[in-house]
C-alpha positions, 0 to 999 in steps of 0.5 A: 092078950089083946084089950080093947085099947090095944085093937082100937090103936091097931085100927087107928094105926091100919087107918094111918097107913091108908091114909098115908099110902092114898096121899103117897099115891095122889098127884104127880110125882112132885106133889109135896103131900105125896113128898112131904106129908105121906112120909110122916104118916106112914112113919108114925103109923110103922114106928108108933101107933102100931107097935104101941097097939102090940106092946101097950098093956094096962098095968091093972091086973085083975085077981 
């Protein structure tokens, strides 16, 4: 079940890739942060921050 840790890494993933798809969409063609830097953001927020916003569970159960 989805915690509140897992929803925030969720929206900071979300955040990422709005970030990364507004640098990729700015400038020319040849701009290096639609070049460059929108590449890794959008990367880390697929590969990364969203599955681990999935798959994170906290090790504590309650009984």
């Amino acid at each position: 079940m989805l915690n509140k840790k897992n929803l925030i890494l969720i929206g900071v993933g979300i955040l990422l890739l709005f970030i990364g798809f507004l640098c990729l969409a700015t400038g020319p063609a040849d701009n290096p942060v639609s070049l460059s830097v929108a590449p890794i953001i959008l990367t880390i927020a697929y590969v990364v921050v969203i599955p681990l916003g999935i798959l994170f569970s906290d090790k504590k159960k309650d009984k």
